[in-house]
Structure formats: C-alpha cells, structure tokens
Backbone atoms as SQL, in Angstrom:
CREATE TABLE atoms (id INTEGER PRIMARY KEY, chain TEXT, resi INTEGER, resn TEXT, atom TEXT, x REAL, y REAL, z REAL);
INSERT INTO atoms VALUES
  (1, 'A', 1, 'UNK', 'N', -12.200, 7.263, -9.572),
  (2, 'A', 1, 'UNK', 'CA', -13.311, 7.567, -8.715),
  (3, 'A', 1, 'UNK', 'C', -13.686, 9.030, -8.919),
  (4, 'A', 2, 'UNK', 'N', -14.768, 9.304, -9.644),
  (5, 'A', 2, 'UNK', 'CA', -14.786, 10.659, -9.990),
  (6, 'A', 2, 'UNK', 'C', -15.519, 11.322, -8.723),
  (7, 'A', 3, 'UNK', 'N', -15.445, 12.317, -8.334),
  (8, 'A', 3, 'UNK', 'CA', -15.435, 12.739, -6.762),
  (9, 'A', 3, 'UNK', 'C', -17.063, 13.389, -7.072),
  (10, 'A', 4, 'UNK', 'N', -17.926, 12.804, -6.002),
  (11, 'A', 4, 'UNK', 'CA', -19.299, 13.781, -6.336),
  (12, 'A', 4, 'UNK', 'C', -19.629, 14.728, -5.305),
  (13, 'A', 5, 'UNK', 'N', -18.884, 14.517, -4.111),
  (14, 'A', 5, 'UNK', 'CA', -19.078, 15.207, -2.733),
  (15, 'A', 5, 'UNK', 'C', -18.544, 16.579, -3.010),
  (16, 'A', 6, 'UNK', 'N', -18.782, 17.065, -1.689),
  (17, 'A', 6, 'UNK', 'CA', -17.743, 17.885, -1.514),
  (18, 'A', 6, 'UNK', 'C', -16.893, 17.404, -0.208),
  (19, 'A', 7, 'UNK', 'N', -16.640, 16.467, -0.032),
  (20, 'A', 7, 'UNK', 'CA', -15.752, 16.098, 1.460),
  (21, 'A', 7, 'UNK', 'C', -15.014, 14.503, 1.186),
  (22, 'A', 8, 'UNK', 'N', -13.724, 14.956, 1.462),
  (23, 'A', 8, 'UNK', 'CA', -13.050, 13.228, 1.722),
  (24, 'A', 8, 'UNK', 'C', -12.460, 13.534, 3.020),
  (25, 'A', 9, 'UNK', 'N', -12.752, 12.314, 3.494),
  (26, 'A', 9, 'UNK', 'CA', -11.995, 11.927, 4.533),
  (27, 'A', 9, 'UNK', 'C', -10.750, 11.259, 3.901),
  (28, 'A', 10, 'UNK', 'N', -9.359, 11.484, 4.714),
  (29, 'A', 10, 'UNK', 'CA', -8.347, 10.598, 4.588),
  (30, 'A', 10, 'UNK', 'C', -7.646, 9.460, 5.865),
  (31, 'A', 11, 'UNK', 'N', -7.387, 8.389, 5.858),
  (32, 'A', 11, 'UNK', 'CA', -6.847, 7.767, 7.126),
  (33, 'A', 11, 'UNK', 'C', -5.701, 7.359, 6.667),
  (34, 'A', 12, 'UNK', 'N', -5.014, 7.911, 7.067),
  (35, 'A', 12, 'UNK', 'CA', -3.486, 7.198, 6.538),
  (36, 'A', 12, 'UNK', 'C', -2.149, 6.024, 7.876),
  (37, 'A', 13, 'UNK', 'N', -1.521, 5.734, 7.620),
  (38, 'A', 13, 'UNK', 'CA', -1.141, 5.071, 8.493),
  (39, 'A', 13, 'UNK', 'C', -0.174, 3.857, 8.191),
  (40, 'A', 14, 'UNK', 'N', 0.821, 3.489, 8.233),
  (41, 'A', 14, 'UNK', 'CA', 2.101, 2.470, 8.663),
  (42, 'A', 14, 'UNK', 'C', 1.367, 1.054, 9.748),
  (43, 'A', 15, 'UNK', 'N', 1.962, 0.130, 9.032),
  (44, 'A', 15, 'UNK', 'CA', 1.956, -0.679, 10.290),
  (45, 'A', 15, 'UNK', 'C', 3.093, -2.041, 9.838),
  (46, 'A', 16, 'UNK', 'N', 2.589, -2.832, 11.121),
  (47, 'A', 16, 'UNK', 'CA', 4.116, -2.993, 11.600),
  (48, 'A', 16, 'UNK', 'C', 4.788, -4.271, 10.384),
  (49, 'A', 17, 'UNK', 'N', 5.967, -4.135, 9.688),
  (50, 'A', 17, 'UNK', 'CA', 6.326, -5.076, 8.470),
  (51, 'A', 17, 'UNK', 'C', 5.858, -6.208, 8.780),
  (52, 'A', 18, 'UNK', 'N', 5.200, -7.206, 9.993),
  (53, 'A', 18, 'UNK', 'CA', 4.985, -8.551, 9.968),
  (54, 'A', 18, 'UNK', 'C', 3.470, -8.960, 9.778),
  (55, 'A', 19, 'UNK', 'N', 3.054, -7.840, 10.114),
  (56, 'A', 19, 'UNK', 'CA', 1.232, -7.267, 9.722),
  (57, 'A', 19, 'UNK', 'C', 0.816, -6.989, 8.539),
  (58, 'A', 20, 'UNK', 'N', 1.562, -6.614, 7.741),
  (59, 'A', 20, 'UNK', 'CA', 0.957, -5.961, 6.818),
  (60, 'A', 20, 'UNK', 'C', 0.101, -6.809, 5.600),
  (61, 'A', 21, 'UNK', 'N', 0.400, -8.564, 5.607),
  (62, 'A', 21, 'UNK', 'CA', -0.684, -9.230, 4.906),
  (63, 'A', 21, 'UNK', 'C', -1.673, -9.222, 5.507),
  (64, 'A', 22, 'UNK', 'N', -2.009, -9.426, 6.869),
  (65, 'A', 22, 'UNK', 'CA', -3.654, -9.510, 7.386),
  (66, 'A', 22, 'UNK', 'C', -3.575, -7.910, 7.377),
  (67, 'A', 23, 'UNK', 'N', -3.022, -6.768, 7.350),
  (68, 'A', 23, 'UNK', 'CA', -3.873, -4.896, 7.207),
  (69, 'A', 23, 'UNK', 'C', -4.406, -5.093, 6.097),
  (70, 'A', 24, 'UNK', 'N', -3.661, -5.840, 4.705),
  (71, 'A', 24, 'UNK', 'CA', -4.073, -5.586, 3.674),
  (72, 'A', 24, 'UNK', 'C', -5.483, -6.416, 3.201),
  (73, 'A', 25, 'UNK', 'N', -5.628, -7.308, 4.099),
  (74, 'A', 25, 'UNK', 'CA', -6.692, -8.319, 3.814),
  (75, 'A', 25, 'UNK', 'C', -7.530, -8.241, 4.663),
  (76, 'A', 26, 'UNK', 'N', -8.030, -7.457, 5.548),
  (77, 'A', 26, 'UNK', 'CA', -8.927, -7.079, 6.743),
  (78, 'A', 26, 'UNK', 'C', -9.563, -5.643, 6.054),
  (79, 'A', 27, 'UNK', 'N', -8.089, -4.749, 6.075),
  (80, 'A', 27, 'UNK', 'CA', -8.468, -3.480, 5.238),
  (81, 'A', 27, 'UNK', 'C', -9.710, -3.798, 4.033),
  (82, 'A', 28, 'UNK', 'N', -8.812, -5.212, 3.151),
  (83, 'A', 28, 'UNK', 'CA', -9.750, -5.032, 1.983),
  (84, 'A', 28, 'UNK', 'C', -10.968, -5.323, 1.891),
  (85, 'A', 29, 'UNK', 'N', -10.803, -6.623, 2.905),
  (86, 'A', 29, 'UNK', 'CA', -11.979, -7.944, 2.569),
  (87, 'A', 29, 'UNK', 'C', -13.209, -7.452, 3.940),
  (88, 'A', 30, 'UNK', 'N', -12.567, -6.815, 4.937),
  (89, 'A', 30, 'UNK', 'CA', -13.607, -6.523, 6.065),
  (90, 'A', 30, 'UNK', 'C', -13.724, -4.800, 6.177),
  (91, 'A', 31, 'UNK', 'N', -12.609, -4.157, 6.598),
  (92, 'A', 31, 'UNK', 'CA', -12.951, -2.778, 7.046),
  (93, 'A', 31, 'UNK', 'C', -13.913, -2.250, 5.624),
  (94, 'A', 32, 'UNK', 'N', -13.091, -2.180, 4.428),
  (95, 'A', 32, 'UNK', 'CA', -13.805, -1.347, 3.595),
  (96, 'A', 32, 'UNK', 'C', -15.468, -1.555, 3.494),
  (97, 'A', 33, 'UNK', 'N', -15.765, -2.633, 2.958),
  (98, 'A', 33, 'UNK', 'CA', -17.048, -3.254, 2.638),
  (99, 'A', 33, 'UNK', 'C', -17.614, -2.893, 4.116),
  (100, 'A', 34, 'UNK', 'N', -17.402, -2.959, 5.241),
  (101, 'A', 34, 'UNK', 'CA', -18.513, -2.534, 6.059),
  (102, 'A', 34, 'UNK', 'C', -18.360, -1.331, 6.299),
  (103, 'A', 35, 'UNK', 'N', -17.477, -0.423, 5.929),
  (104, 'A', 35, 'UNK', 'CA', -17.629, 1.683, 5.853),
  (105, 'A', 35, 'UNK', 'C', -18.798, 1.774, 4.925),
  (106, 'A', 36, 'UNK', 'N', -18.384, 0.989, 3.867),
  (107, 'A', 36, 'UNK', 'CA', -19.142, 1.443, 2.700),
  (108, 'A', 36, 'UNK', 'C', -20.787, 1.237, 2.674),
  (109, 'A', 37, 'UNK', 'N', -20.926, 0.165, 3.957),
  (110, 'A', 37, 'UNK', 'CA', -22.521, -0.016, 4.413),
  (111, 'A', 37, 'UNK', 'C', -23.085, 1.665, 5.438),
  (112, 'A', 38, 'UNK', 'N', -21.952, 2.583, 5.881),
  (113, 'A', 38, 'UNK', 'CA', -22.568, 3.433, 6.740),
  (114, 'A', 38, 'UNK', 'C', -22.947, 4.748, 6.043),
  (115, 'A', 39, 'UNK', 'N', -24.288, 5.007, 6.222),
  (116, 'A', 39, 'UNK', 'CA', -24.758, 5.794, 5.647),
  (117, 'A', 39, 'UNK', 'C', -24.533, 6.943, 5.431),
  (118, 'A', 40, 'UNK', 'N', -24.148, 7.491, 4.499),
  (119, 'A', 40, 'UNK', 'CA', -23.328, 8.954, 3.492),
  (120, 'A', 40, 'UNK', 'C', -21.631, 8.715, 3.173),
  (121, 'A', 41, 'UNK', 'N', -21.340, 7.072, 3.271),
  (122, 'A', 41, 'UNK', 'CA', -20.016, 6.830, 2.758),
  (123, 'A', 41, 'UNK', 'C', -20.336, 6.349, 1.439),
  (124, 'A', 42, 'UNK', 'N', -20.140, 7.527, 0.495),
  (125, 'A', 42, 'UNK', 'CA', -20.170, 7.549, -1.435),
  (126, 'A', 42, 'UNK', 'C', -19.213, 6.006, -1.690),
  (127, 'A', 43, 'UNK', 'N', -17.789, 6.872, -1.678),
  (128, 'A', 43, 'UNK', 'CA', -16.675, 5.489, -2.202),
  (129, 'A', 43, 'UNK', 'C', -15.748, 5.346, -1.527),
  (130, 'A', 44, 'UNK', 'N', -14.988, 4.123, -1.367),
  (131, 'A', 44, 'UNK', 'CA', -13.301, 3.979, -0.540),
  (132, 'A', 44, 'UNK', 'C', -11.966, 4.198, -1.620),
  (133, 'A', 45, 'UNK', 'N', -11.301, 4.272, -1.766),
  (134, 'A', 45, 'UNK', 'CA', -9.902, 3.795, -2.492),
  (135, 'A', 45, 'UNK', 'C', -9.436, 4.089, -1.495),
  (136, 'A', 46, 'UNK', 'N', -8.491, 2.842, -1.656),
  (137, 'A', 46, 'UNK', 'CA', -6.756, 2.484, -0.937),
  (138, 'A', 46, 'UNK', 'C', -5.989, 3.041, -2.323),
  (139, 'A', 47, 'UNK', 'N', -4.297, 3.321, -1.000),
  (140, 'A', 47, 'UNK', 'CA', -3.710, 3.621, -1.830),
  (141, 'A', 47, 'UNK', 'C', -2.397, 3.493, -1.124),
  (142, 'A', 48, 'UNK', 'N', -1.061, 2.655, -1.944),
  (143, 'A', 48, 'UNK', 'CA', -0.080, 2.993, -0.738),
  (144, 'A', 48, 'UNK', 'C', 0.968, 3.922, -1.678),
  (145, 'A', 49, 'UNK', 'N', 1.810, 4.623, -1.077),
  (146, 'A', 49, 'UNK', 'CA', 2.395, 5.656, -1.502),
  (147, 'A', 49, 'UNK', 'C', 3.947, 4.731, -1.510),
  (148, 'A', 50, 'UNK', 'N', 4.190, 5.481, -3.155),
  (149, 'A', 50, 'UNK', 'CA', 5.532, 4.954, -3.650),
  (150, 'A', 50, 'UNK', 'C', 6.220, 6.169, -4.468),
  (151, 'A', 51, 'UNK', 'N', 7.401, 5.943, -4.653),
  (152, 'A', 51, 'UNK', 'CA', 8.644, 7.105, -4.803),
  (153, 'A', 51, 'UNK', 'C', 8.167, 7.623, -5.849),
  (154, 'A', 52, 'UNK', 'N', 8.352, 9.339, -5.926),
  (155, 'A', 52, 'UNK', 'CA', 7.888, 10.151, -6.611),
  (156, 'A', 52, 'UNK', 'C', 8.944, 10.815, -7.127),
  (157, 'A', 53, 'UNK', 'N', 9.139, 10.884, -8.771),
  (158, 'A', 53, 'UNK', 'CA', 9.944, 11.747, -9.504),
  (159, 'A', 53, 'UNK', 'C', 9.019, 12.714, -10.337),
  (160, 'A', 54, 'UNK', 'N', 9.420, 13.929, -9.994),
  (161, 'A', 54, 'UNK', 'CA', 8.579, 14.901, -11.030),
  (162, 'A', 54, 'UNK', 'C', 9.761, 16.043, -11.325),
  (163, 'A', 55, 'UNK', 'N', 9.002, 17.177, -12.382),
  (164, 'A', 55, 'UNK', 'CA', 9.894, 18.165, -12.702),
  (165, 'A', 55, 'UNK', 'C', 8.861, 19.353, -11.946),
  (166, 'A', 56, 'UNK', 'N', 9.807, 20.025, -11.159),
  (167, 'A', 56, 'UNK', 'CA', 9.598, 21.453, -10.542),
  (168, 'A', 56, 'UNK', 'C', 10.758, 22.741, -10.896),
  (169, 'A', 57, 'UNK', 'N', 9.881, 23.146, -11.653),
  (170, 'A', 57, 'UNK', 'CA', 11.187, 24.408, -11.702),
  (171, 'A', 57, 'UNK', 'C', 11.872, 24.369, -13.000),
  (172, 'A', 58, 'UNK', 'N', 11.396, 23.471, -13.919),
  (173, 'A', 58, 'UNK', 'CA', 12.405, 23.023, -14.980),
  (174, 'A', 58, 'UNK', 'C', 13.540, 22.120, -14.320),
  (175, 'A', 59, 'UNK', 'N', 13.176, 21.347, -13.791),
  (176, 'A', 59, 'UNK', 'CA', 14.612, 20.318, -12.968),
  (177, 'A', 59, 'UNK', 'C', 13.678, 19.470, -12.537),
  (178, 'A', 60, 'UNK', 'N', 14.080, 18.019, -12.963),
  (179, 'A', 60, 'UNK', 'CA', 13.802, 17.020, -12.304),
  (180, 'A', 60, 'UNK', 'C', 14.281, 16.685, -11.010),
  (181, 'A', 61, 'UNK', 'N', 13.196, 16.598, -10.056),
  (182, 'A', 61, 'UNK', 'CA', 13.939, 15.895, -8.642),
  (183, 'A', 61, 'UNK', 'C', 12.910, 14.849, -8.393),
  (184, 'A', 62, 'UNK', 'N', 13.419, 13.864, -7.291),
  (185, 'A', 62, 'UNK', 'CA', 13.149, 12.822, -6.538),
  (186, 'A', 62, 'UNK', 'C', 12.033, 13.777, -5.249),
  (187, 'A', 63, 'UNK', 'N', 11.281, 13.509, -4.887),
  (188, 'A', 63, 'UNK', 'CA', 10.930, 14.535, -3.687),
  (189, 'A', 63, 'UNK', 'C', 10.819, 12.937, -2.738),
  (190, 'A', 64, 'UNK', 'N', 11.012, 13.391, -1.537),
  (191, 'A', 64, 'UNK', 'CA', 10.767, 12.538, -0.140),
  (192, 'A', 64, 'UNK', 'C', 10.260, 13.041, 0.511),
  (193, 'A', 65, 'UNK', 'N', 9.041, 12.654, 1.301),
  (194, 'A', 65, 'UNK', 'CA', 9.003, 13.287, 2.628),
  (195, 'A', 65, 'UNK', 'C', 8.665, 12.249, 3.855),
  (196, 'A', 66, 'UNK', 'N', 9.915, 12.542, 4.890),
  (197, 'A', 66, 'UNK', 'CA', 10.152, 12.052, 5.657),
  (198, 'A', 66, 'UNK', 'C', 8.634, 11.648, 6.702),
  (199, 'A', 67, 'UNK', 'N', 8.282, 10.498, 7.253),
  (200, 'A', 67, 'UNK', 'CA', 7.827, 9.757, 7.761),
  (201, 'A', 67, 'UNK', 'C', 6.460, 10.333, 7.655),
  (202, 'A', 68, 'UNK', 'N', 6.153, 10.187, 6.295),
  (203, 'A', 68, 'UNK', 'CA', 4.509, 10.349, 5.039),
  (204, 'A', 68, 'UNK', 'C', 4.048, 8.441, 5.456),
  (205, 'A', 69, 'UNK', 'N', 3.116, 8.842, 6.061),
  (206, 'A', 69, 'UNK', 'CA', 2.684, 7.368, 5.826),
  (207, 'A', 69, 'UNK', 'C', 2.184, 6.656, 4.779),
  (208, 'A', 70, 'UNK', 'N', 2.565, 5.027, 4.742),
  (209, 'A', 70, 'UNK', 'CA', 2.775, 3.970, 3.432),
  (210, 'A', 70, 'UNK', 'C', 1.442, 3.600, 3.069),
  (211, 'A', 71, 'UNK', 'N', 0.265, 3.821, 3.588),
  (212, 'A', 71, 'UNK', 'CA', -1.152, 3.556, 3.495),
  (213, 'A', 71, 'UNK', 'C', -1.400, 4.689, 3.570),
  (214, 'A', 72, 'UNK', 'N', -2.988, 4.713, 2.621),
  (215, 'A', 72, 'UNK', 'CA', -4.087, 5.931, 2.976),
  (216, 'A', 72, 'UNK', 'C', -5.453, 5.224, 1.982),
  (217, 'A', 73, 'UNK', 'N', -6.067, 5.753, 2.722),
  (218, 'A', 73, 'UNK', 'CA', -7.573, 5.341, 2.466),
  (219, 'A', 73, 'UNK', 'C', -8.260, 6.564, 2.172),
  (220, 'A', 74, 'UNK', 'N', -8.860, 6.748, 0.935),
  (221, 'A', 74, 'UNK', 'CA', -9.878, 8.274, 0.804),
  (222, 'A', 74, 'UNK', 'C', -11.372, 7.678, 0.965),
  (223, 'A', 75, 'UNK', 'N', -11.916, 8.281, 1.692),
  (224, 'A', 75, 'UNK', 'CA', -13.612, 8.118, 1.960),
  (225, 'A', 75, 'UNK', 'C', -14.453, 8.692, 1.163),
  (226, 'A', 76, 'UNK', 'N', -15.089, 9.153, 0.289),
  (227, 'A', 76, 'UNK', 'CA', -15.798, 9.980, -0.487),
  (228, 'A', 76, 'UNK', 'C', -17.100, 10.447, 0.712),
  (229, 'A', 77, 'UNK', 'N', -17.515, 11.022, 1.773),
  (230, 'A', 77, 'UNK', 'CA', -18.494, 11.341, 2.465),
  (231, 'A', 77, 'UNK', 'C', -19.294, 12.620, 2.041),
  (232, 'A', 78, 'UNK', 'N', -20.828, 12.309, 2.450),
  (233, 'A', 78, 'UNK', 'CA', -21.713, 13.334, 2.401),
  (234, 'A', 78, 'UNK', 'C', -21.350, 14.810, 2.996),
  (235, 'A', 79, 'UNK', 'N', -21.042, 14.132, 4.091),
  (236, 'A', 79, 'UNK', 'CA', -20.566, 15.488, 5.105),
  (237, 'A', 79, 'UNK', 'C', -19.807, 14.609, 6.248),
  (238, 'A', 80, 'UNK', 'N', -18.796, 15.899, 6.920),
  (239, 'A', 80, 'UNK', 'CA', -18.085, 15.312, 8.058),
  (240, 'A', 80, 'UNK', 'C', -18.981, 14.649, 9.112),
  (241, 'A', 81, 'UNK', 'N', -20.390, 15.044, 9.187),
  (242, 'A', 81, 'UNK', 'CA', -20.562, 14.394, 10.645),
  (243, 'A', 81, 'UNK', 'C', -20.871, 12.929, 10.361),
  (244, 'A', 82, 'UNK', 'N', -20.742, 12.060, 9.027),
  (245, 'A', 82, 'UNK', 'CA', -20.658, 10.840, 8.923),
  (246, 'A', 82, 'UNK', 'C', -20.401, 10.323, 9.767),
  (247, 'A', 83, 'UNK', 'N', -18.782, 10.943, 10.229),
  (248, 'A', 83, 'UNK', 'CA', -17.812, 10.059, 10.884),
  (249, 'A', 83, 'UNK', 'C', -18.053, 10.041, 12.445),
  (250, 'A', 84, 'UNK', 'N', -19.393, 10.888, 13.080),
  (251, 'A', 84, 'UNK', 'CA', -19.391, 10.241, 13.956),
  (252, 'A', 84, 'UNK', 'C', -21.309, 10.047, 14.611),
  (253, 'A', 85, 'UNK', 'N', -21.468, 9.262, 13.604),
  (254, 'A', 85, 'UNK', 'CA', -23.051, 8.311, 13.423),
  (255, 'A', 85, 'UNK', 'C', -22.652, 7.381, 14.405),
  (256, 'A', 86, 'UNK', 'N', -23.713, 7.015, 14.671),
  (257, 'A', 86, 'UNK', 'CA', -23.535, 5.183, 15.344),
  (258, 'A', 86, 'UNK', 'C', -22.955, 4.352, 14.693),
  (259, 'A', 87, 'UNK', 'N', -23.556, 4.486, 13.410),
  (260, 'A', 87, 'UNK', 'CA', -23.183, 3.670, 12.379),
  (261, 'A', 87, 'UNK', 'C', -21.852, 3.136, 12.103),
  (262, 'A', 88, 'UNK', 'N', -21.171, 5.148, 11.797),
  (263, 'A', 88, 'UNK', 'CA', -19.689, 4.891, 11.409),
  (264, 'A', 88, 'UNK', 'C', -18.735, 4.051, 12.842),
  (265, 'A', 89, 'UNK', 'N', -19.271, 4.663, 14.330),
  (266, 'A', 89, 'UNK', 'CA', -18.869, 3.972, 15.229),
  (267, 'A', 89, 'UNK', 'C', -19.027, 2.358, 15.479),
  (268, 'A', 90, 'UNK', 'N', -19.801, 1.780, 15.254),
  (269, 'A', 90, 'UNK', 'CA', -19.971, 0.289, 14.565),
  (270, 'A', 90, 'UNK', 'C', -18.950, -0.465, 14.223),
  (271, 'A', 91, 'UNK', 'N', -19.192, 0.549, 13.056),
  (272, 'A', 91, 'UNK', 'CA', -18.390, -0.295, 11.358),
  (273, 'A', 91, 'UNK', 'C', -16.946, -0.204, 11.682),
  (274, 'A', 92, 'UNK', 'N', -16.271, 1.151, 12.557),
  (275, 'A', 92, 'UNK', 'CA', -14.974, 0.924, 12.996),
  (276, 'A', 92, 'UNK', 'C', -14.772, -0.395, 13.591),
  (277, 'A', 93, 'UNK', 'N', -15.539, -0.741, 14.420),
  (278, 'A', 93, 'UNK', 'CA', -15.378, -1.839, 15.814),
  (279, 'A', 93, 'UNK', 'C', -15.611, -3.714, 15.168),
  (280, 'A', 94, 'UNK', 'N', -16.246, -3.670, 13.869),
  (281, 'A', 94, 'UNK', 'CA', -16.346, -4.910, 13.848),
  (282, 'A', 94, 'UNK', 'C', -14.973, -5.602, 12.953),
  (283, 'A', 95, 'UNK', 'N', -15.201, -6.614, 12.775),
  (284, 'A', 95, 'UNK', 'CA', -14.723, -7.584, 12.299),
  (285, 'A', 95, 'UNK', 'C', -13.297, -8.141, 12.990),
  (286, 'A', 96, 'UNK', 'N', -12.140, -8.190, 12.929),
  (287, 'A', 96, 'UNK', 'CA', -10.600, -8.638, 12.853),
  (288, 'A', 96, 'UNK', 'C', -9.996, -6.674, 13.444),
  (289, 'A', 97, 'UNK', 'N', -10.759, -6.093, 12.684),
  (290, 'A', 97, 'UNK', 'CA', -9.692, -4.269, 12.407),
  (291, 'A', 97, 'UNK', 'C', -9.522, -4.371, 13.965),
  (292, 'A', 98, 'UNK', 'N', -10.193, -3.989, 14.893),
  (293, 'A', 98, 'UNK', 'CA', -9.771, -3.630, 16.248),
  (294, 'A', 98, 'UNK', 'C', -9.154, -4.520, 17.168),
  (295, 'A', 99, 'UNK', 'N', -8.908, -5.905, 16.831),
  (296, 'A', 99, 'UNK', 'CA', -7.702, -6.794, 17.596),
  (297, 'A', 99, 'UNK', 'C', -6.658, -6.901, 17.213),
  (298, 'A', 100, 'UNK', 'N', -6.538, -7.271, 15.578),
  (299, 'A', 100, 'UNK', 'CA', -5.769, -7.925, 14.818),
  (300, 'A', 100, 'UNK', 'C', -5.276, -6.920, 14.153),
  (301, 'A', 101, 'UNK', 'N', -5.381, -6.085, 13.870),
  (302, 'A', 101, 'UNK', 'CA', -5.052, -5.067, 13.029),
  (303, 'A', 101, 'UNK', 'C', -4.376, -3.560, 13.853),
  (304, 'A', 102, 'UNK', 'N', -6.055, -3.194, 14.172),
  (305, 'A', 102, 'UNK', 'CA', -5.213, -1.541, 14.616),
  (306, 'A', 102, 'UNK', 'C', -4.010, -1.845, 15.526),
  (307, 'A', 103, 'UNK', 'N', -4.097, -2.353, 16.828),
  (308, 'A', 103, 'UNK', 'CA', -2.929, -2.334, 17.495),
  (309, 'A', 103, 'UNK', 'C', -1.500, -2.392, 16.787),
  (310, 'A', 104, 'UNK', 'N', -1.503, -2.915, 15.236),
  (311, 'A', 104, 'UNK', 'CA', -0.218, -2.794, 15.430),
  (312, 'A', 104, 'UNK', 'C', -0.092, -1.554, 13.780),
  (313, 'A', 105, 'UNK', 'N', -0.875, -0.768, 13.835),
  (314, 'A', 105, 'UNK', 'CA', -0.132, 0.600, 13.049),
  (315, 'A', 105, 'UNK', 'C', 0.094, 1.396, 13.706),
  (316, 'A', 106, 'UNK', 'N', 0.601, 2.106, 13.366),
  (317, 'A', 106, 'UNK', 'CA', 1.098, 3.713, 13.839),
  (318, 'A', 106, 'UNK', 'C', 1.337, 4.578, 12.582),
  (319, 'A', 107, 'UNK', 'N', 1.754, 6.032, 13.247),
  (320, 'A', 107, 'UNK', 'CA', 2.176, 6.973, 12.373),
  (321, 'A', 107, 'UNK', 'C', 0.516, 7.490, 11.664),
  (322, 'A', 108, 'UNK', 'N', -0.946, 6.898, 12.613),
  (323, 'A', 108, 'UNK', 'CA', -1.528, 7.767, 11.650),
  (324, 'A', 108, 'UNK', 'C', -2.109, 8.785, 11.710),
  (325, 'A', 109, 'UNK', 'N', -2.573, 9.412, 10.931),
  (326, 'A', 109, 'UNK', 'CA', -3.456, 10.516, 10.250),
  (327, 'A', 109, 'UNK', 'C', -4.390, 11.044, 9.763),
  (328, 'A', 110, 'UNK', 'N', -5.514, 11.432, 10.386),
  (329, 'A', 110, 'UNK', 'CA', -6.739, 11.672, 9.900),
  (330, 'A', 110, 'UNK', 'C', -7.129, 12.371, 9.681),
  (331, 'A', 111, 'UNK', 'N', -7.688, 12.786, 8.531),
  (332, 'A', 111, 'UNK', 'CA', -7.760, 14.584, 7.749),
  (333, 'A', 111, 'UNK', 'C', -9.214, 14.211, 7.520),
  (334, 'A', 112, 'UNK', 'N', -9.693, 15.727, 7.585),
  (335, 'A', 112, 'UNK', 'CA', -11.607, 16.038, 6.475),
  (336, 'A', 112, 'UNK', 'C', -10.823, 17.025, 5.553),
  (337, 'A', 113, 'UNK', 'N', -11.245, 16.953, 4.201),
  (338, 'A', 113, 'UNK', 'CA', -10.980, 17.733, 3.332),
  (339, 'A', 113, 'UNK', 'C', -12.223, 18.500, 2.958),
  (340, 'A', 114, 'UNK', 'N', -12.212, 19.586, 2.379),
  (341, 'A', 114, 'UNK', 'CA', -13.701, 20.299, 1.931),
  (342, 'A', 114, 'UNK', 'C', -12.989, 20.747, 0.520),
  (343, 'A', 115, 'UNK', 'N', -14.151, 19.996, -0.540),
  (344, 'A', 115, 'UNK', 'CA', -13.887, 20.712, -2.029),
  (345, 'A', 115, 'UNK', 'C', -14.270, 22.086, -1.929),
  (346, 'A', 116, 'UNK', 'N', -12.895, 22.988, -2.942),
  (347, 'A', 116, 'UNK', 'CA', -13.021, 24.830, -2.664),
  (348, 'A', 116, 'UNK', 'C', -13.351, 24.540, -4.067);
C-alpha cells in the first residue's frame, strides 16, 4: 500500500480466543468495506502481529513486547478530522461490529500518525 497521505490512523486490539472467526470475518467482509465508503478513507490493511527476530547491535535477539496487541488495522486518511464525520460515525455503528464483535475485544488502541 504505497502511502499517499500524510496521516494513518491505527486501531489495534485483542479479542476474546472464541471470537476471533466472526472479528476476522465482520472485520473483513463488513467493517472494512463500509470505512472505505467514508469520505477521505484512501486504504485499510489488516495486520496481525507475529514473533519478531531481528539483529540490533550486531546480535540477534527475539524482541517481545508485552501485551502489544494481536490485531491492527492502518487507515490511510485525508486528515484526522475524518474520524469524526457523520459518516465515519455511521460506518462504525453498522453491520454485526457493534453487537457481535466489539464487546468482546479489549486491549485497544487508537493512534493518528502524521507523515514528518
């Protein structure tokens, strides 16, 4: 996704091990496709985070960090006040996401980033 903005939003977030086929199929098949209808949302990628080995320092290590949430979603947006249009307020509220879904994540996280 080559980045054209200058702003991502991130939502990151855990949910609960018996949920996680309908997060992943609500996430995919409903939440995304209707963000991506609100006006100044560029692109989505999902992404879930898995174990990281790199070299720092000349030494390979394992890095962890303790309770990093297992989901994240990047938004590609025009500008921050996307996120709070009618629109984007909407598109949160429909489909399955606000019964079936949000109630059971936790741990999340919501960042605006600004390209320096």
């Amino acid at each position: 996704m080559p980045i054209k903005s200058r702003y991502l939003f991130t939502a990151a977030m855990d949910v609960e091990a018996d949920k996680d086929a309908i997060f992943n199929e609500v996430y995919d098949k409903e939440h995304v496709p209707s963000l991506l209808e609100v006006p100044g949302v560029i692109a989505v990628a999902r992404f879930k985070r898995r174990e990281l080995e790199m070299f720092i320092g000349g030494e390979r290590r394992k890095i962890v960090i303790e309770g990093e949430p297992t989901y994240t979603a990047i938004y590609e947006v025009e500008s921050p006040s996307v996120l709070v249009t009618p629109q984007w307020a909407a598109a949160v509220e429909k489909g399955r996401w606000p019964g079936q879904v949000r109630p059971y994540t936790k741990n999340r996280r919501h960042v605006m980033w600004e390209k320096v």
